[in-house]
N, C-alpha and C positions, 0 to 999 in steps of 0.2 A: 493092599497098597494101591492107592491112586494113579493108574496109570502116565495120566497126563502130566503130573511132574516129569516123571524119567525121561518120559518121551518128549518132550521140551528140551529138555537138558541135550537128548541128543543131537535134535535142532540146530541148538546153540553151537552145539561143538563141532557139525559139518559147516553153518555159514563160516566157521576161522578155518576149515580146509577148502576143498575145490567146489565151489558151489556150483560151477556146472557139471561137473562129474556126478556132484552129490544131492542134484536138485528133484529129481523125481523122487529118493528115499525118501527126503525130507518132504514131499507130497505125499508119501506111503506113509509116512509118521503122523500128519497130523489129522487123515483119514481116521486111523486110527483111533484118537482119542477125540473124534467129533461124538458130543451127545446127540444130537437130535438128527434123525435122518435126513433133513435138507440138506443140512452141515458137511455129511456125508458125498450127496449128489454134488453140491456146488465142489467141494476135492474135486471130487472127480472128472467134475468139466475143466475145472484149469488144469488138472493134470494131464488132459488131451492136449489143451492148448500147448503144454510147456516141453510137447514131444516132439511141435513144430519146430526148431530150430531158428530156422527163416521167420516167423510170424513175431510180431510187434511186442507181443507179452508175454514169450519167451526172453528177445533182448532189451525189454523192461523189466523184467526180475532180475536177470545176469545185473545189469545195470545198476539197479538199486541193492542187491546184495554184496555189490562190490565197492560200489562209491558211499555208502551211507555208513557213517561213523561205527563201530562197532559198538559201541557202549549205546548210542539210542538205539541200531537195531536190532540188540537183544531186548532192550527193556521194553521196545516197540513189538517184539514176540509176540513176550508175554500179557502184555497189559492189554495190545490190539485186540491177540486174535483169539487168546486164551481167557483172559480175562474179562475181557469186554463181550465176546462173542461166545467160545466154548462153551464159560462157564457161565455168563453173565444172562443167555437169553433164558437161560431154563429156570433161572434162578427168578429173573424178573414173569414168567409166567405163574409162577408158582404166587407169586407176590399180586397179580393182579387176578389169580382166584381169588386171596385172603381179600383183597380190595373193594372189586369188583369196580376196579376202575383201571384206566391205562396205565401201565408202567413202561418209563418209556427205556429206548435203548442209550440217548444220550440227555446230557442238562445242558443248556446253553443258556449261561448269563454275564450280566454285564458289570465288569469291577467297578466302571465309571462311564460318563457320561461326557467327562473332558476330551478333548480331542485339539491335538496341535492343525487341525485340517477344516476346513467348510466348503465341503463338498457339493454339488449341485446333485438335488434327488435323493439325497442321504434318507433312510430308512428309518433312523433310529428316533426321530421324532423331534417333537418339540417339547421336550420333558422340562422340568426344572432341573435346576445341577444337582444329582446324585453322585454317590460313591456306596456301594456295599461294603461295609466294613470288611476286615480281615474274617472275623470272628464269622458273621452269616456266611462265608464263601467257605470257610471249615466246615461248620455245621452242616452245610448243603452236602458238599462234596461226601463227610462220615455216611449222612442220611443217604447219597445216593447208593455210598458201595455197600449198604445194607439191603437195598433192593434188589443189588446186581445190575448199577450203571457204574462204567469204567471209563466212561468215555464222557469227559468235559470242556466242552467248548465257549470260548471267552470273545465276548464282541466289545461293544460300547456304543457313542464312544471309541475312545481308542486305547487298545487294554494294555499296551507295554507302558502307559504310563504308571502304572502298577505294576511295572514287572517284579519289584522285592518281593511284593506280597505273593505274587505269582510263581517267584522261584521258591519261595517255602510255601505255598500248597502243596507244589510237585514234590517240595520233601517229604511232606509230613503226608502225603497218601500217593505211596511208591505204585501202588498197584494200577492206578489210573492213569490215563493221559489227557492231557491237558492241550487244547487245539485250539491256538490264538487268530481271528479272522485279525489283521492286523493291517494300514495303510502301509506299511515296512518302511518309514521315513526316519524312527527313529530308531533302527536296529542297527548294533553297533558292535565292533569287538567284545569288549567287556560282558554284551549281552550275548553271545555266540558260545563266547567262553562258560558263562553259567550255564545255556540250555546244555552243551556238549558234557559239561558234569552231571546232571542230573538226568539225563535220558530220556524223559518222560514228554518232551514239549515239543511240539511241532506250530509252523506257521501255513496261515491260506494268506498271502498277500494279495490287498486286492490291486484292481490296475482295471480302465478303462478302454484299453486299445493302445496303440503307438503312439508315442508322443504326443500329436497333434491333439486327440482325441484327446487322451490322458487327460492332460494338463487343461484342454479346458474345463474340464470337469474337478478334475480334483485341485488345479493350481499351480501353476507356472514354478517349475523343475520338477515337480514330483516323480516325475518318471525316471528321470537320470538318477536319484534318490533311491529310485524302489532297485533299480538296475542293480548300481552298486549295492543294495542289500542282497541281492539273489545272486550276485557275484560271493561275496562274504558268505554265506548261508553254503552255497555251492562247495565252495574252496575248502569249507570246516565240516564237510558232510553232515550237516543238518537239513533233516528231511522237511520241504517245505512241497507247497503248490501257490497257485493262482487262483481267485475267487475274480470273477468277470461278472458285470450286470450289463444285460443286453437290453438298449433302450432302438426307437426307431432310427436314430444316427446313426450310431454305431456297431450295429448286430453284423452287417458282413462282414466289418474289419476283423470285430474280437472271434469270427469264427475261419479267417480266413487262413490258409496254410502259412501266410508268413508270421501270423502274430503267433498261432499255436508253434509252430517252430522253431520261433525266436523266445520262449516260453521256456520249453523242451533243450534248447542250447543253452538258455538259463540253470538250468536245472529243476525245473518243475517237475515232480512225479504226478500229479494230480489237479484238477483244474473243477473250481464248483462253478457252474453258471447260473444267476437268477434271471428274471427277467424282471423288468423294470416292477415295479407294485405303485402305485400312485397313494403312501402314505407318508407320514412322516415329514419332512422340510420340504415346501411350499409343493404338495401333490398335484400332480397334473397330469389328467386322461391321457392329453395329447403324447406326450414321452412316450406313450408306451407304445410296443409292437402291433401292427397291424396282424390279422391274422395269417396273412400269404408269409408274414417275417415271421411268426412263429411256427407255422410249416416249415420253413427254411430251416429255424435252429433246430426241428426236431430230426430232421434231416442229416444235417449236416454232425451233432450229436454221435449219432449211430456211426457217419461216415469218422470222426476223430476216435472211438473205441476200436474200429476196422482197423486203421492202416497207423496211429500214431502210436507212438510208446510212451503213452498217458491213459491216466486213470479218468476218464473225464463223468464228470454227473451233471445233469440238467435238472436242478429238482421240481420245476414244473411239469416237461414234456418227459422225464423219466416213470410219472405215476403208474404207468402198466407195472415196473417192478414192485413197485412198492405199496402196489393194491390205492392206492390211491393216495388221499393226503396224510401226511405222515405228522403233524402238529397235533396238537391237544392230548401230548401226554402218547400217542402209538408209540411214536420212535423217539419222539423229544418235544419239550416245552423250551418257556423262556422264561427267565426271570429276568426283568430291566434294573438300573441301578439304582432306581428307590425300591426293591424286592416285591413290586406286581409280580405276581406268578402270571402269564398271560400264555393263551396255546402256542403263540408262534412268535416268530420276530416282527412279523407283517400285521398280528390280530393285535392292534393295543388295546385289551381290554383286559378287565382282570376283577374277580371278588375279592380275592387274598391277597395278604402280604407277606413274604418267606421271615420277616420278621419276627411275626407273631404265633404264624401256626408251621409246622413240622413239613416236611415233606410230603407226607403222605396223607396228608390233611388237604396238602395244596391241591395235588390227585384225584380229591373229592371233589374241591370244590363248586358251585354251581356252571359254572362255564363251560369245567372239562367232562362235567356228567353229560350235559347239553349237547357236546362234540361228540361223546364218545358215541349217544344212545342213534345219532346222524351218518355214523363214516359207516361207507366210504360218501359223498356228498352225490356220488356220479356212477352210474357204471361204467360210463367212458372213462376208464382211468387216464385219459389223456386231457381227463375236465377234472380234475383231483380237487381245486382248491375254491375253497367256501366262500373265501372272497372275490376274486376275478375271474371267475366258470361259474361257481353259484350263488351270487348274490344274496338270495333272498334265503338261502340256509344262511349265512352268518346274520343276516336279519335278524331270524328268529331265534338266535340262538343269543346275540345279543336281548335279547327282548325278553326272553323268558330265562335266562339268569339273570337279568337285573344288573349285569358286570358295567363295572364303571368304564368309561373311556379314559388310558392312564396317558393320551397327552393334554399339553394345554393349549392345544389350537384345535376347534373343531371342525376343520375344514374336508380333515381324511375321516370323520364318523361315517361309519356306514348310512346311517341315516341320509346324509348330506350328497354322499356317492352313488346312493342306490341306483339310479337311475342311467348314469351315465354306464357304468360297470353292469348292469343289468344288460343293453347294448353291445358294450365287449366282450361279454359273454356270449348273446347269441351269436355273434359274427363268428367267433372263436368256433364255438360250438356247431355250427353246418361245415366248419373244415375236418373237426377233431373227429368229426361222426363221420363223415366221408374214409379216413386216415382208420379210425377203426373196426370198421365194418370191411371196408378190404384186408386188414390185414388178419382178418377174425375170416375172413374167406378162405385166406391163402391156406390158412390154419388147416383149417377142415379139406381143402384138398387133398393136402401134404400126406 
């Protein structure tokens, strides 16, 4: 018999008793049924952490196992840690021997391209108006949990304007979770009431800083809007977080104690950060971080996993965990809302369309072979990313797939950027070389 059933089950049946009493077992159970020995270590270290008492994520677990609805966080269990993780990495290795290409660990695409918002710096480009039908976001999702991906993440665009189609995905493939980046303007009771029946959905809302900031950016009240969705979201125990993009304006606000704490009083469990990318709706070098602000966020990063009771990820200045860049298919691709298969949300390029060829067709394609035969782009895993640290790798990598550029403005083509982003990467790069040669010191001391 399968271990990892039973042992789940009993999971489930301690979070509806005393979850502080019963939180270390529940650390000894899922030790337990970890397949792969990292799986095993990583137990092992939050189970140090969750011996502390006093320390931050210990009263972030008490927290989130007390306040998050019971129906998502079993189906969050199992689909998270079991599904997505347990079972799902080993599955997807196994799948990228057959391949010999990336399988990654999530899919992120986009239902549409509509959006009730016009945001300053928006990412998602200058497309034409797409919508993925109902039918490709099936097909995808079957094809992923065939891999062993569990974990499905929805952009745009702005995706709850498909939220029907969204709540029968999560029907009809129980086993996944479904993770909406969403501006949270139109979340509403009736839509709170759906996620809480079906278990499966969580939200990153995103948000620019305090008011001031917010709204210039995204538009006069949005913030008071997103408020009360985190209020509503809070109240109905549905597990959400904050998605922040840190541009030259605003990097000290959106890292500073009062916004993460008024985030956190929110009900935020988690918090993604990008840093600005200069593609997409009207790109501009100048927006982005100077190097001394990107030292700052990597900083300050580490300082909000230390001492808040948030799960925070930086996925620029985080690449030491994650060996470097995690796009082209390692950990996740993207498919946009006319079904480009493209390596990231930031690369708009793309050979294929999810349209015509299968998923694991996608996988091959010339882009992601191009990506794969390249990563990590850096050994400074703190220079991960092929476009703003390495230029001239997504050059080439453009150039020798042949990949089309899937917006219709060529002003973010790497071609047209090279030069300037060539630039921000050195600058970056005599800080990030500094930042990892000391800590690559400390290492060897220790």
């Amino acid at each position: 018999m399968n271990i990892i059933d039973p042992a789940v089950g009993a999971i489930i049946n301690y979070i509806d008793k005393d979850p502080e009493k019963n939180l270390q077992t529940m650390a000894n159970l899922m030790s337990k049924i970890a397949v792969l020995p990292r799986h095993r270590q990583q137990i092992e270290s939050v189970k140090a952490f969750l011996e502390d008492k006093d320390s931050n994520w210990y009263k972030f677990t008490i927290k989130g196992i007390k306040n998050i609805d019971k129906n998502i966080l079993k189906t969050l269990m199992i689909n998270f840690l079991v599904n997505a993780s347990l079972k799902g990495i080993p599955k997807q290795q196994e799948w990228e021997k057959k391949l010999d290409a990336n399988v990654p660990w999530a899919i992120l695409m986009d239902p549409t391209e509509a959006c009730n918002l016009n945001c300053v710096g928006c990412w998602a480009g200058k497309y034409n108006p797409h919508n993925l039908s109902y039918e490709t976001m099936d097909k995808v999702c079957s094809e992923a949990e065939e891999l062993g991906v569990y974990f499905i993440v929805l952009s745009g665009g702005e995706p709850t304007v498909r939220m029907k189609d969204i709540i029968k995905l999560a029907e009809n493939h129980k086993s996944q979770v479904f993770h909406l980046f969403t501006n949270g303007t139109l979340i509403d009771e009736d839509m709170v009431k759906e996620v809480k029946r079906v278990g499966n959905i969580t939200f990153a809302i995103s948000i620019n800083g305090l008011k001031e900031n917010n709204d210039a950016i995204r538009g006069q009240g949005t913030f008071d809007k997103v408020m009360k969705a985190m209020d509503l979201l809070r109240e109905n125990g549905v597990l959400f977080g904050y998605s922040a993009t840190y541009t030259r304006t605003n990097i000290e606000e959106i890292f500073s104690d009062e916004f993460v704490d008024k985030m956190i009083e929110k009900g935020a469990y988690f918090a993604w950060y990008f840093t600005y990318i200069p593609v997409g709706k009207d790109p501009d070098v100048k927006f982005m971080v100077t190097p001394e602000q990107r030292k700052y966020a990597y900083e300050k990063i580490n300082y909000i996993r230390a001492t808040k009771e948030l799960f925070a990820i930086d996925f620029w200045n985080d690449g030491e965990f994650s060996g470097g860049c995690i796009a082209g298919g390692k950990r996740y691709l993207h498919i946009n809302a006319a079904g480009d298969v493209e390596p990231c949300a930031f690369i708009h390029y793309a050979n294929v369309n999810i349209n015509d060829v299968s998923l694991k067709e996608a996988l091959m394609s010339p882009i992601m072979k191009s990506y794969r035969k390249r990563m990590p782009f850096n050994q400074n895993h703190l220079r991960p990313c092929p476009l703003i640290d390495n230029p001239k790798e997504l050059l080439d990598i453009v150039r020798e797939s042949k990949a089309k550029h899937t917006e219709n403005s060529e002003a973010s083509h790497i071609e047209n950027l090279y030069n300037d982003l060539t630039q921000v990467a050195e600058n970056w790069g005599e800080v990030a070389d500094d930042i990892w040669e000391n800590k690559n010191a400390s290492k060897k001391e220790a």
